[in-house]
C-alpha positions in Angstrom: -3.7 36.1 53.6 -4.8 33.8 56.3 -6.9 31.0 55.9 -9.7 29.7 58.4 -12.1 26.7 57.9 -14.5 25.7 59.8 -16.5 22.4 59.6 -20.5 23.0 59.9 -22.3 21.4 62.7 -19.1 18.8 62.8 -20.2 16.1 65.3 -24.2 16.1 63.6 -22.6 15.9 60.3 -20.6 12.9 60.4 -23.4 11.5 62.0 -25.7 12.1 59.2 -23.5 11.1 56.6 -22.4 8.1 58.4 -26.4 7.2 58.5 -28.2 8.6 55.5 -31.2 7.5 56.9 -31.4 10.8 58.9 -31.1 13.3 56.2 -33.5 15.8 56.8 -33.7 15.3 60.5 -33.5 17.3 63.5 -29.8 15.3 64.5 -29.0 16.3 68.5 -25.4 14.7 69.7 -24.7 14.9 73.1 -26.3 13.2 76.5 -29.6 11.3 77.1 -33.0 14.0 77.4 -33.5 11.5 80.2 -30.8 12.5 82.1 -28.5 15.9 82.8 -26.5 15.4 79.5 -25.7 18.7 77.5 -26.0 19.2 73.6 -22.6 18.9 72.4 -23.6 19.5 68.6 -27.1 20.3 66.5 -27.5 20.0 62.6 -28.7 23.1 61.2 -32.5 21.3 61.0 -32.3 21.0 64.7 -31.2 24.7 65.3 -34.7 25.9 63.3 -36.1 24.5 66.8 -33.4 26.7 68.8 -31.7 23.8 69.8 -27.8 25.0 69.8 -24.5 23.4 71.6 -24.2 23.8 75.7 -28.0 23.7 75.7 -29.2 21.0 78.1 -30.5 18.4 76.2 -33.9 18.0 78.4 -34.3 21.1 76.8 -33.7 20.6 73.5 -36.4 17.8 73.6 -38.8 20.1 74.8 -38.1 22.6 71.8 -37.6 19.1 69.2 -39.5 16.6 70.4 -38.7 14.8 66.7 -35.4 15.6 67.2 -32.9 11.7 67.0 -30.7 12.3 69.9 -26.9 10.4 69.5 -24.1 9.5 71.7 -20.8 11.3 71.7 -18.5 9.3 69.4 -15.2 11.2 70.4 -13.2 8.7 68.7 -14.9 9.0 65.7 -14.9 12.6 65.0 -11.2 12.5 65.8 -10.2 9.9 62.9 -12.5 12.5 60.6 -10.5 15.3 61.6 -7.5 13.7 61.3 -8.6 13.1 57.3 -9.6 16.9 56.8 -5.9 18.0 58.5 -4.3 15.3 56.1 -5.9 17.7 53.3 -4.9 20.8 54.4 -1.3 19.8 54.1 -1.3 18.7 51.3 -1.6 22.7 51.1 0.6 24.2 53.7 2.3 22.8 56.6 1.8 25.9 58.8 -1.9 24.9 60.3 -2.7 26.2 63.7 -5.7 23.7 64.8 -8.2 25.4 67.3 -10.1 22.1 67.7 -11.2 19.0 66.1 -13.4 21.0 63.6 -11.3 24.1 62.9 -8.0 25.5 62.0 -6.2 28.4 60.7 -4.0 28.2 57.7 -0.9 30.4 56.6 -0.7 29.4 52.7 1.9 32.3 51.9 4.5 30.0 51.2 2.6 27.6 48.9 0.9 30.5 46.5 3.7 29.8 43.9 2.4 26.1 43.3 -1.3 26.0 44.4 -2.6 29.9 43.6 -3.3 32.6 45.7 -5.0 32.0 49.0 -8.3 32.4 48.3 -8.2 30.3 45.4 -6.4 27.3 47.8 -9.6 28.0 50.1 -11.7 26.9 47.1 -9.4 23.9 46.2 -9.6 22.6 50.4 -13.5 23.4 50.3 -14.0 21.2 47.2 -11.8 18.6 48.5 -13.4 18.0 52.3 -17.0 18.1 50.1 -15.7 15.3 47.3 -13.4 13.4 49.4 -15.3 13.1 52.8 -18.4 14.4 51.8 -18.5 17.3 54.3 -19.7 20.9 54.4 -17.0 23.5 56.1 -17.2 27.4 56.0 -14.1 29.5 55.1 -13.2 32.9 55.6 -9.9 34.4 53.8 -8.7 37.4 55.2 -5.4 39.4 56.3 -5.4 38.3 59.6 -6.5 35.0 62.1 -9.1 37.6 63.6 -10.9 38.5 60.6 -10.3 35.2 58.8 -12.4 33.5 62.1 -15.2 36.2 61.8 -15.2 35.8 57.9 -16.0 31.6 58.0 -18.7 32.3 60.4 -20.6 34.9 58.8 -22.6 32.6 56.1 -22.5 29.4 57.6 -23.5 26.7 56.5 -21.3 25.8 53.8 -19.9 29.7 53.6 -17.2 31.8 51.9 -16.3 34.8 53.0 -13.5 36.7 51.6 -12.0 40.1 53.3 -9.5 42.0 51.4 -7.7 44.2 52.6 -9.1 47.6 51.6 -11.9 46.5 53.2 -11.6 45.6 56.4 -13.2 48.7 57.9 -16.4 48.6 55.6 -16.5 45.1 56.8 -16.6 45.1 60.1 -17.7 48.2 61.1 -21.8 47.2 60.7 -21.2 44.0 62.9 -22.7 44.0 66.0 -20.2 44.1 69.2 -20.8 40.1 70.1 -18.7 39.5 67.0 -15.5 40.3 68.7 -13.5 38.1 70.6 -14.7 37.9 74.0 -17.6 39.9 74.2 -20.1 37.8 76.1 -23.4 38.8 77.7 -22.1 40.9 80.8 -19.5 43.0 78.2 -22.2 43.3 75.7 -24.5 45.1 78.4 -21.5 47.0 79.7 -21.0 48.1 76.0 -24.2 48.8 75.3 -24.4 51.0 78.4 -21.7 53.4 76.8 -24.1 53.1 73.9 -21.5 51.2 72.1 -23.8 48.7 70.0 -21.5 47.9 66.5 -18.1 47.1 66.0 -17.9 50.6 64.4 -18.5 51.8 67.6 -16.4 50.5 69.6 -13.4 51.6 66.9 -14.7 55.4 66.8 -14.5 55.6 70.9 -11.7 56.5 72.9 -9.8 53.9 73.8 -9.5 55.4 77.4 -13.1 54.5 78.1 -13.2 51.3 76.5 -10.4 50.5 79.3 -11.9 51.8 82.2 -15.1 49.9 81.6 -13.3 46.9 80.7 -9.7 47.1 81.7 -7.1 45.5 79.6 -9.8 43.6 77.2 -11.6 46.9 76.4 -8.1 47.6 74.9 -8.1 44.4 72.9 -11.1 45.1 71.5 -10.6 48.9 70.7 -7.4 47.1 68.7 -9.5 44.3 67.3 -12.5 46.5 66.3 -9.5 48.1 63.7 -8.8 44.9 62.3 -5.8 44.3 64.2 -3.7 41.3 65.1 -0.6 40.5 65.1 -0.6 36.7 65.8 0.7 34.5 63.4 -0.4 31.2 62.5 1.7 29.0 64.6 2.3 25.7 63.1 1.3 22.5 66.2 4.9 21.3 65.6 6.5 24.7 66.5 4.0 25.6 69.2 5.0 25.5 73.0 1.8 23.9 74.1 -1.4 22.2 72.8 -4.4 22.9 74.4 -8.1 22.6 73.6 -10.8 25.1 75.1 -14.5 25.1 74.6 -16.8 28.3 75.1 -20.9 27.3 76.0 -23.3 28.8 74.3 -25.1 29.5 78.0 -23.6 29.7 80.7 -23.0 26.2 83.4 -23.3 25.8 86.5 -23.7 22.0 86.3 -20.2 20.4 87.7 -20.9 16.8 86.1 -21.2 19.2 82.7 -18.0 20.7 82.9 -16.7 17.4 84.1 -17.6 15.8 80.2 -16.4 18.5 78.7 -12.9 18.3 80.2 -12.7 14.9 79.1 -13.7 15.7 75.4 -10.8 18.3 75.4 -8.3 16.1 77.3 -9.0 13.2 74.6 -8.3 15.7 71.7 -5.0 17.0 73.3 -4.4 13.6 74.6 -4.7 12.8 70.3 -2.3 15.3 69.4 0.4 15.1 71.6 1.1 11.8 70.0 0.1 12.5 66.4 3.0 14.6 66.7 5.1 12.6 69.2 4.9 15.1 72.3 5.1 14.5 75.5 4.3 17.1 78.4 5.1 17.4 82.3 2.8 20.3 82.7 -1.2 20.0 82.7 -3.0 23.6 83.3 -7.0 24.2 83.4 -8.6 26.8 82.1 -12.2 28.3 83.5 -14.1 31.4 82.7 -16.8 32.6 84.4 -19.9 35.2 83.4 -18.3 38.1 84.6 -15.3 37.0 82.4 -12.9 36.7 85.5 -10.2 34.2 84.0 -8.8 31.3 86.7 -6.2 29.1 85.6 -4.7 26.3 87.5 -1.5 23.8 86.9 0.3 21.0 87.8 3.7 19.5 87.0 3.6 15.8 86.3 6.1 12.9 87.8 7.4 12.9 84.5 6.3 13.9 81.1 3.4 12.4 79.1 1.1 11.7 76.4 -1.6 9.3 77.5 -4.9 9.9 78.0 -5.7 8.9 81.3 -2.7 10.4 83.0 -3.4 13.5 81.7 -7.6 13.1 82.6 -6.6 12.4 86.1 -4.5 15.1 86.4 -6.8 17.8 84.9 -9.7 16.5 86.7 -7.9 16.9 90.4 -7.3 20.8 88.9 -11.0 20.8 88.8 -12.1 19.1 92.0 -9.5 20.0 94.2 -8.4 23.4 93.2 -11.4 25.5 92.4 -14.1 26.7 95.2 -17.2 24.4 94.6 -20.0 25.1 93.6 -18.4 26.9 90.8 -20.4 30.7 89.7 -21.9 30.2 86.2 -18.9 29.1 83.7 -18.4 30.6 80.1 -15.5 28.5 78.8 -13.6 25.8 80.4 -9.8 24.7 78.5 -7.5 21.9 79.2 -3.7 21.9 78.1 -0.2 20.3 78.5 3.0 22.2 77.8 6.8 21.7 79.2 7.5 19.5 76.3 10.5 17.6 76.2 12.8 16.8 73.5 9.6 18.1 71.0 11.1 16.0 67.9 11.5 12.9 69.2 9.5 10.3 70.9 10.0 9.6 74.4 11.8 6.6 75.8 10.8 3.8 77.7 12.2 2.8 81.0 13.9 -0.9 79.4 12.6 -2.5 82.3 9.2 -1.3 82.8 6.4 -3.4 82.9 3.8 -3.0 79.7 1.7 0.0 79.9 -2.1 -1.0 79.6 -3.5 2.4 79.2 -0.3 3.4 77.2 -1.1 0.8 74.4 -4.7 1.2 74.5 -4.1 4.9 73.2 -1.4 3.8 70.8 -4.1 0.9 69.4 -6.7 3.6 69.0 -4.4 5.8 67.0 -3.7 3.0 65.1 -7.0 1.7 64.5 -8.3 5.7 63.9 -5.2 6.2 61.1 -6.4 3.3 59.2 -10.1 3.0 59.2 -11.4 6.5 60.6 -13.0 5.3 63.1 -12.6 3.1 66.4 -13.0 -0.2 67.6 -12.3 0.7 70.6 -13.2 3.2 73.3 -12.7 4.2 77.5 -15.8 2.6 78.9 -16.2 6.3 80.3 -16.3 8.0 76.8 -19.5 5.8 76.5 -21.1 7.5 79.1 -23.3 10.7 78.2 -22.3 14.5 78.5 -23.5 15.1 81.9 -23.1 11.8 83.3 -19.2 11.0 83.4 -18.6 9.3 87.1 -15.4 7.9 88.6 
């Protein structure tokens, strides 16, 4: 069984329990309402407004006008997730993070010393709630697929477990936006075929399904069995490390996706050197509303784990090699891969000069490992969602 947890409303609530004084308040994180920032995260008292990530957040102060609007603290959510990883290996060593505030979990090989999976989801549930007072939602199920749909079924603060007998009878009622990649414009196609349920889409013929949708309508006519094949890949084994967000609506703002780039690059940028990797090979990732798929890459002087290098990179991927102004985007993804020597750090050049940026990141590491948060920040991670210049 495969484990996947899922922190709830991750950015709002460190924010909230970092200052109790906003218990019970609508919590917004993300750019000013005075300017074109974008909701990066909502607490679940904000989303009774319809306030929800990748909203602008002029927006969201038109639906919450009581809502307490914070500043990205990138930093700080990263030292959190670094102390919710350190549980779940106490666990298992095979953990497959899909961003700061989730990860998949292959426990097989620790069910002889900690129980059987679902009871080791109990055990990392109670521990991120006692130990960091934090709510996540887990799913437990025979594969990543269903394990993701299974935390996200009764969030907040949900468990959801699918054996496997019943993996039809679970997902057969669930509407067709519950599989992987079905945003608005497949949805509509799907619904056009009067495909409507996940049941559905596993009682068509599979030959339709790909000729509205080409190779994903495949995918899903596989998913919609419960099937998938991919194992839990453990970060030290894996051939890249990359970070992707998918919006909520769709953007067409530029200086949006330009923030959200540097969120991701900051958490690969994090975990690179957490586990002392260092890439030549920095590739964007963009998605539009028709679900066309773009990807762009670029191999480095040398190989790298610092932040700024790898922003600067990424960023002339996004100015320089897409056709401005972009159509409306869906998801937008940053990684490295190309790793050299993956086990060991990389060497300095004995006569190069000291690396300002290079021990900047290496003092924010430090600074996050010890005390969860950080002292110190890029003067551009202070800027807002929306407003990231230079």
């Amino acid at each position: 069984m495969i484990i996947h947890v899922d922190m709830d409303a991750f950015y709002a609530s460190v924010e909230e329990r970092d200052r109790p004084e906003l218990a019970n308040r609508p919590v917004i994180v993300g750019g000013s309402p005075q300017g074109r920032g974008v909701v990066s995260a909502a607490n679940y008292v904000a989303r009774r407004y319809g306030v929800h990530s990748a909203m602008p957040t002029v927006t969201a102060a038109r639906l919450c006008p009581e809502g307490v609007f914070l500043p990205v603290r990138m930093e700080r959510y990263i030292g959190v997730s670094q102390q919710i990883h350190d549980i779940f290996q106490r666990y298992t060593p095979v953990i497959e993070p899909l961003s700061l505030d989730e990860a998949f979990l292959d426990v097989r090989g620790s069910e002889g010393l900690f129980g059987d999976a679902v009871s080791i989801a109990h055990q990392i549930q109670r521990a991120i709630l006692d130990e960091l007072q934090l709510h996540a939602s887990v799913g437990v199920a025979p594969n990543k697929f269903l394990a993701k749909i299974a935390s996200d079924l009764e969030k907040p603060r949900g468990f959801v477990v699918v054996e496997e007998a019943q993996v039809q009878s679970f997902l057969d009622p669930l509407p067709v936006s519950r599989l992987w990649g079905v945003g608005k414009a497949a949805q509509q196609r799907l619904h056009g075929l009067g495909i409507y349920t996940v049941g559905d889409v596993r009682e068509s013929e599979a030959e339709l399904l790909q000729r509205a949708l080409g190779r994903h309508g495949m995918q899903l006519w596989e998913l919609a069995h419960g099937r998938d094949a991919r194992p839990v890949v453990a970060e030290r084994e894996a051939k890249s490390v990359s970070h992707e967000t998918t919006f909520s609506e769709d953007i067409i703002d530029a200086s949006v996706l330009r923030a959200s780039l540097l969120q991701l690059t900051e958490q690969v940028a994090w975990r690179l050197r957490r586990h002392s990797l260092q890439g030549r090979t920095v590739q964007l990732k963009i998605r539009f509303q028709d679900f066309t798929t773009l990807t762009r890459s670029q191999s480095l002087a040398s190989s790298t784990d610092r932040t700024d290098t790898l922003w600067r990179a990424v960023r002339e991927l996004f100015d320089t090699r897409l056709q401005h102004p972009l159509p409306p985007v869906r998801l937008i993804g940053m990684g490295v891969h190309g790793f050299d020597n993956e086990s060991m750090p990389a060497q300095n050049d004995l006569f190069m000069e000291p690396d300002a940026g290079s021990e900047l990141d290496q003092l924010n590491d430090s600074l996050r490992e010890r005390f969860g948060d950080a002292v110190l920040q890029r003067a551009r991670g202070l800027r807002r969602p929306g407003q990231e210049k230079g």
